[in-house]
LOFINU-64096 format. One line per field, with one value per residue (C-alpha): residue in three letters; x, z, y; residue number from 1. Coordinates in steps of 0.001 Angstrom, whole numbers, plus 524288, in hexadecimal, padded with zeros to 5 digits. Example, Ala and Ser with C-alpha at 12.3 -4.5 7.8 and 13.67 -1.06 7.14 Angstrom:
<sites>
aa: ALA_SER
c1: 8300C_83566
c3: 81E78_81BE4
c2: 7EE6C_7FBDC
i: 1_2
</sites>
This chain:
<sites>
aa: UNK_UNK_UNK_UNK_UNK_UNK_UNK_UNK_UNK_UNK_UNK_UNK_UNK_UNK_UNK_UNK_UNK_UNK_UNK_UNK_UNK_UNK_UNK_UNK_UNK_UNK_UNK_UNK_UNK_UNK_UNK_UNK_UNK_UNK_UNK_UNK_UNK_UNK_UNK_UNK_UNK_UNK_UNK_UNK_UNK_UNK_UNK_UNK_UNK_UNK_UNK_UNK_UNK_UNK_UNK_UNK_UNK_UNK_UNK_UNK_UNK_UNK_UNK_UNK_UNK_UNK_UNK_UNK_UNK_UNK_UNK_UNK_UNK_UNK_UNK_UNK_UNK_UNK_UNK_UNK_UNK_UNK_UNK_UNK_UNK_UNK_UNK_UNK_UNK_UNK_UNK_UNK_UNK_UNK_UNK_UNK_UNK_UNK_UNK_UNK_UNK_UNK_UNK_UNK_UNK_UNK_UNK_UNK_UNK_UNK_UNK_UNK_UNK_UNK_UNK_UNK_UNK_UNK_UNK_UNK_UNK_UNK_UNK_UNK_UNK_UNK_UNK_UNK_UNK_UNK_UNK_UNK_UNK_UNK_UNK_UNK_UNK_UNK_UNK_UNK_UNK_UNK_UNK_UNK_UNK_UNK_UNK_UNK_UNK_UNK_UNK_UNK_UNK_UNK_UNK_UNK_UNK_UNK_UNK_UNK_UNK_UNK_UNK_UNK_UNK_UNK_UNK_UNK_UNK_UNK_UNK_UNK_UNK_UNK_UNK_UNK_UNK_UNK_UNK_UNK_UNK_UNK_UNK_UNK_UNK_UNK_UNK_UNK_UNK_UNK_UNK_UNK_UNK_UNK_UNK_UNK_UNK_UNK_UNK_UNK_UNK_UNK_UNK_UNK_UNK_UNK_UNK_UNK_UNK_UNK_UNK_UNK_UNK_UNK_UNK_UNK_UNK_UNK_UNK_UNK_UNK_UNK_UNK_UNK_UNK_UNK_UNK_UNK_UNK_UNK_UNK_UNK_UNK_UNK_UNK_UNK_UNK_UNK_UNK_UNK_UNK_UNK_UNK_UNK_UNK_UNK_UNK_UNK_UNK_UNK_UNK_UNK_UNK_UNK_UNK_UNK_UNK_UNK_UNK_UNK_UNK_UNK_UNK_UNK_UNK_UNK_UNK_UNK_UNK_UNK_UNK_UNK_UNK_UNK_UNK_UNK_UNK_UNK_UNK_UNK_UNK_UNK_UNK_UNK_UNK_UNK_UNK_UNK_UNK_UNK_UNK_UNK_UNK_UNK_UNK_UNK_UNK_UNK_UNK_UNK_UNK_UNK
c1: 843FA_83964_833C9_82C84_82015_8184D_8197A_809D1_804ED_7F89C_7F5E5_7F6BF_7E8D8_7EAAA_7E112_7EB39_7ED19_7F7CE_8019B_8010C_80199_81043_813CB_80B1D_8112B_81F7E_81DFD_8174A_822E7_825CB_81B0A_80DED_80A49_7FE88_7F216_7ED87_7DEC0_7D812_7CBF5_7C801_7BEE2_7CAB5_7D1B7_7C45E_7C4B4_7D1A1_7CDB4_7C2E9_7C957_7D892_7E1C6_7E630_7F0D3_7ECFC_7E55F_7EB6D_7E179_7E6DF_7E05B_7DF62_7D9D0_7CFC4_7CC6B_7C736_7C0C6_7BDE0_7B041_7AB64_7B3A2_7BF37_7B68C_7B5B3_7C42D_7C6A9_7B94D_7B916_7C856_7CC64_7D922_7DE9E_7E4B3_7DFA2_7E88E_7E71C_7F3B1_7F3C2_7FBB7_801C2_7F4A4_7EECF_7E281_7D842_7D3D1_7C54E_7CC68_7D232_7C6EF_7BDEB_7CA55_7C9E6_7BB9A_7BA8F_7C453_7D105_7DAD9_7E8D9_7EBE5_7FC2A_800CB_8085C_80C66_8188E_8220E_81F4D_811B3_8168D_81D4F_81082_80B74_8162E_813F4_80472_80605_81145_808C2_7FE3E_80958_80BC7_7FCD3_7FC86_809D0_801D2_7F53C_7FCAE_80516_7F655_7F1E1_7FF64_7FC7C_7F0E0_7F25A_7FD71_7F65E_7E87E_7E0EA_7E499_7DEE1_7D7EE_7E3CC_7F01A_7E6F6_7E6D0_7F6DA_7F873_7EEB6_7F364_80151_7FE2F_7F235_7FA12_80184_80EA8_81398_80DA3_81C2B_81BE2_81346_80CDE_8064F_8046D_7FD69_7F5B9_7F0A4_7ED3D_7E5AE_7EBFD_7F813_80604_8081D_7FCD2_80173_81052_80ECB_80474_80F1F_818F8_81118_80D06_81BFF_81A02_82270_82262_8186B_8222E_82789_81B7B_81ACF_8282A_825FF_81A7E_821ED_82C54_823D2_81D39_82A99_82CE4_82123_82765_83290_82EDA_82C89_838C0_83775_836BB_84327_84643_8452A_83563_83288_83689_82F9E_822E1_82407_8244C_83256_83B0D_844E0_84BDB_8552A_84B4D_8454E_850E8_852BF_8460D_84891_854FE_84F6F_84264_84A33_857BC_8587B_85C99_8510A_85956_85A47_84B77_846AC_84FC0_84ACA_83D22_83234_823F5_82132_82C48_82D15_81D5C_822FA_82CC0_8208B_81ABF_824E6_82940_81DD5_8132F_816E8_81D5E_813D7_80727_80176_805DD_7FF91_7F273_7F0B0_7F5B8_7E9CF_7E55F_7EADF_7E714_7DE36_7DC27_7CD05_7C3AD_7CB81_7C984_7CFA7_7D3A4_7D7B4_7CE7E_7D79A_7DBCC_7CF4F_7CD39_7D796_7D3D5_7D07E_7C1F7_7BFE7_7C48D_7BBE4_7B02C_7B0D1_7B45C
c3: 7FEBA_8050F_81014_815F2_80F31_81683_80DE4_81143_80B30_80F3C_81DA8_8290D_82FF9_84034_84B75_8569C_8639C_865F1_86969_85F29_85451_85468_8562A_84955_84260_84483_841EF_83300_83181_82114_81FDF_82324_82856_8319E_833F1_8418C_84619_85177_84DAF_84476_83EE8_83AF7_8355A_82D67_827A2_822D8_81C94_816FC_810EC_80E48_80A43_8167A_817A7_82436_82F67_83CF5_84930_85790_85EA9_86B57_8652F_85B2C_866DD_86D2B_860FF_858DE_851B2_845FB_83E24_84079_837B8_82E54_82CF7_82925_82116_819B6_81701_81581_80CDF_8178C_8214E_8303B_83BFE_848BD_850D1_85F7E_86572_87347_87B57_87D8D_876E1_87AFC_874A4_870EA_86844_860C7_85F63_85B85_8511D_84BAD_849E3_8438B_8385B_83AAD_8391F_839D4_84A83_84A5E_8590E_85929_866E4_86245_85825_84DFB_84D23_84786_83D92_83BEF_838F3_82E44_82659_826E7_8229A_81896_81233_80F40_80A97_8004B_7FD6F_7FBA9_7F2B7_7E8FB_7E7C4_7E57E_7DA24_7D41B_7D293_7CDAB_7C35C_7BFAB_7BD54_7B335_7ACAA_7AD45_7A590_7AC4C_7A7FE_7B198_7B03D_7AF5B_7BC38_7C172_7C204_7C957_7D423_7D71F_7D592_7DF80_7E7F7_7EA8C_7F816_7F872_7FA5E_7ED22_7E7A6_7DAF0_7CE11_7D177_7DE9E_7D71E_7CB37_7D661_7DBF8_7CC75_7CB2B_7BE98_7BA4C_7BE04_7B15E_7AB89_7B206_7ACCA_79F11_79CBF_7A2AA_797F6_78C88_78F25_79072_79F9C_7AAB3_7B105_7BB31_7C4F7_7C37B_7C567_7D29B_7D59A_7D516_7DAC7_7E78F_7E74E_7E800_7F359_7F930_7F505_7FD03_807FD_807F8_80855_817B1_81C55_82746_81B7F_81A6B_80E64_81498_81958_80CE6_80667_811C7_80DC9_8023C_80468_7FDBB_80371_8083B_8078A_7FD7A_7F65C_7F4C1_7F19F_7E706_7E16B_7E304_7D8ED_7D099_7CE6A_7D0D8_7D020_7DC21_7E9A1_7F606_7FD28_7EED6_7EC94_7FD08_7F8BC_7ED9B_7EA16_7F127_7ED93_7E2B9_7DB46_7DB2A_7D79E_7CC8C_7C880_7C783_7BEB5_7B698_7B353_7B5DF_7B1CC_7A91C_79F5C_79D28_79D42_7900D_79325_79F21_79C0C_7902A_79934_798C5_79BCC_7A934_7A9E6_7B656_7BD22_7BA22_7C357_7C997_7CA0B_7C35F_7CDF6_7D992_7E5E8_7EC6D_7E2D9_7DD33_7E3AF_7DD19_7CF1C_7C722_7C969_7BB6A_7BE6E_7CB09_7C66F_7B91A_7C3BF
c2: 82CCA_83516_82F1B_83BEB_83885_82C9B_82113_81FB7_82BD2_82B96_830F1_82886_82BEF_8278C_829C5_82561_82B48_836DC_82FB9_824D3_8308C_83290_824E9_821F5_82C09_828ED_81BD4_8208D_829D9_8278E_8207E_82704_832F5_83513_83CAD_83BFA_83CA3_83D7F_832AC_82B74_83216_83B8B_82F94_82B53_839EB_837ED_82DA7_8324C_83F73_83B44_82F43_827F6_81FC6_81886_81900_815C9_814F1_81448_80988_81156_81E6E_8184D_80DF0_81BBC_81F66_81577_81637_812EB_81AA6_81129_80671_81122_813FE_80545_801D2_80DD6_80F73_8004B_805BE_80F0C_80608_807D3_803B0_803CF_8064F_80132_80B74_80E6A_80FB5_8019F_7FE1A_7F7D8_7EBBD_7F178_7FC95_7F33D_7EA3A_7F773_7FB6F_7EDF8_7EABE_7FA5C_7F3E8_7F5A8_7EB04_7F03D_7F0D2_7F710_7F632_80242_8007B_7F6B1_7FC80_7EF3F_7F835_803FE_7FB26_7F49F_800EF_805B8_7F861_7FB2B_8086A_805AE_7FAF0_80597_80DF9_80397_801A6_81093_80FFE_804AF_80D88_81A21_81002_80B2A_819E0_81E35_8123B_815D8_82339_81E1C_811CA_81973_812FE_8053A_7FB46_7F0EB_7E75E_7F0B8_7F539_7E912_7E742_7F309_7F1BF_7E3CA_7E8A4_7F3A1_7EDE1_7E154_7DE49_7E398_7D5CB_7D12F_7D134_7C77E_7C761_7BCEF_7C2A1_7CDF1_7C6A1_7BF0F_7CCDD_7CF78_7C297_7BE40_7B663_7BA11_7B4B7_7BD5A_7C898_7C89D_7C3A0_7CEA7_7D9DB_7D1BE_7D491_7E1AD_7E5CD_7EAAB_7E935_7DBBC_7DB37_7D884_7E5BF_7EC79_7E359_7E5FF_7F4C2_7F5D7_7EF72_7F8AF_803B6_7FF56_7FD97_80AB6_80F44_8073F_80BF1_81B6A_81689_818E3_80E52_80250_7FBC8_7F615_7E83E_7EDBE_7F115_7E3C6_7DCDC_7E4D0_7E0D8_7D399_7D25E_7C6D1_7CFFF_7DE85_7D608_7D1CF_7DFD9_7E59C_7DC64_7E018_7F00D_7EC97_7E3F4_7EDDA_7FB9A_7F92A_7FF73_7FA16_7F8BB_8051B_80D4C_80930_80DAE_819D6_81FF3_818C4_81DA9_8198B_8248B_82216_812E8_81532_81D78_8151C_80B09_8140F_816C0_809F1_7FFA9_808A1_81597_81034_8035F_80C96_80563_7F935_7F9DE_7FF75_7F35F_7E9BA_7DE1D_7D0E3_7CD41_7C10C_7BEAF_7B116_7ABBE_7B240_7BD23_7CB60_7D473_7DE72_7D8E9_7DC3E_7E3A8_7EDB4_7F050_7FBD8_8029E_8010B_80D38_81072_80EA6_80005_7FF83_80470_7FABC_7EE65
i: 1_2_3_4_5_6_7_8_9_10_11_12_13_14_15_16_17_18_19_20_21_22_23_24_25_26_27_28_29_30_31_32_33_34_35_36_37_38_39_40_41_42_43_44_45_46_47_48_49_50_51_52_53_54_55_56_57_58_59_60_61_62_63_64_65_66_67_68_69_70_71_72_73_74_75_76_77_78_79_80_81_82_83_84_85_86_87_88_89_90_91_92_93_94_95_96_97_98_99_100_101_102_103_104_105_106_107_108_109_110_111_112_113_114_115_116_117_118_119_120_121_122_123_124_125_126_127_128_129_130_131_132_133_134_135_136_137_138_139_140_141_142_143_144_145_146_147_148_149_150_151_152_153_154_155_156_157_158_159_160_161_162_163_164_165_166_167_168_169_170_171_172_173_174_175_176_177_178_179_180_181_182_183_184_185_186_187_188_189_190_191_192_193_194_195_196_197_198_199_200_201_202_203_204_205_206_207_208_209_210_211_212_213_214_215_216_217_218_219_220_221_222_223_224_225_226_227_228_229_230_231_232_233_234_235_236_237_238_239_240_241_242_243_244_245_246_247_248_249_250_251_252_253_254_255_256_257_258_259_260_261_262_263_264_265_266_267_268_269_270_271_272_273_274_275_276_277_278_279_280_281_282_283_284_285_286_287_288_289_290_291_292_293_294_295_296_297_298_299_300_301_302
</sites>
């Protein structure tokens, strides 16, 4: 397994005082990499101009600086997570109170190690978020043209928590019948929606797992499963494979691929007729929360 590449592959964007740079980046060591600025304002061109994984504000140094543009960081980039890290130098109890009223929500106390472990989990729980959107695009660029409902599976199968682990959470997400939702998979001849479920799990595990620091018994924690046991048992019963063989040789491309090749590929025209989920009087048909990340064919006709 290669673990050289961050497993958050977009940047890291910090505006942090000397000192708190190395400590910042060997605590993201197979997990993000970094781009250090001076200001804000440098951090607000980033990200403006490129993809950015993160953005992680010392307490101490924006306390100094902070300004308007810290508001605009957070209003204008809700997606890209902002943190502010209380490092070694004490801060004062007004440079908190300025960092929290400009937004920002996520305090790490970096000055204890349970911090830096704080900050992994943050950071790691993007890199999953960033593992499901690369997985919709991947779909889309297969199914294209999806229709609304086929659409609708996927984004609630990809947009919803990583602890939504059974059909019926999932079909809950959906807004229509677990019943609905398994009987219409049936007659179309597709997998069983629990598979797609079940995959799309393991590839976030996968994405886990390409942090080197994520034990197995982590991973099945942040995933909400009952135990390491308990994941193991469902890396077998999905793969084959045992947890170790699975951390070994899966990383998240190829478990995305294997998604593609047997959930998605081969079920193409099944997929793209598939029809009348069944939705609950008076609900929406695209969940709040993923609408953002329908086609903009979809968007602009909703």
């Amino acid at each position: 397994m290669n673990v050289s590449s961050p497993t958050l592959q977009a940047p890291v964007v910090t505006v942090l005082d000397p000192d708190e740079r190395a400590r910042v980046d060997a605590a993201g060591e197979g997990l993000y990499h970094t781009i250090h600025r001076e200001t804000i304002a440098d951090a607000l061109e980033d990200l403006k101009h490129r993809r950015v994984g993160a953005v992680l504000l010392g307490v101490v140094r924006c306390g100094r600086q902070l300004d308007r543009r810290v508001a605009s960081v957070v209003r204008e980039f809700p997606t890209v997570p902002t943190v502010a890290l209380l490092g070694g130098e004490s801060a004062n109890a007004d440079a908190l109170l300025r960092l929290g009223n400009a937004g920002i929500t996520r305090l790490v106390d970096v000055r204890v190690p349970a911090g830096w472990s704080q900050l992994r989990r943050i950071l790691a729980s993007e890199a999953m978020r960033a593992a499901d959107r690369t997985a919709l695009a991947r779909i889309r660029e297969v199914l294209e043209p999806v229709p609304e409902e086929t659409w609708m599976f996927f984004e609630a199968l990809f947009a919803a928590s990583e602890r939504s682990g059974t059909v019926q959470a999932l079909s809950m997400r959906m807004q229509v019948l677990p019943s609905t939702l398994m009987s219409r998979f049936f007659r179309a001849r597709l997998p069983a929606p629990k598979r797609y479920l079940a995959y799309a799990r393991l590839l976030r595990a996968a994405r886990l797992f390409e942090d080197a620091g994520h034990s197995i018994a982590d991973v099945s924690n942040a995933l909400d499963f009952s135990s390491p046991q308990s994941f193991g048992r469902h890396v077998v019963t999905f793969l084959g494979i045992s947890a170790g063989e699975f951390r070994r040789t899966h990383t998240a491309e190829r478990m995305l691929e294997r998604f593609l090749g047997e959930l998605v590929v081969p079920h193409t025209e099944a997929l793209r007729k598939l029809r009348a989920l069944m939705l609950r009087p008076g609900m929406r048909t695209i969940p709040p929360s993923v609408r953002d990340h329908r086609p903009a064919r979809q968007r602009r006709a909703g």
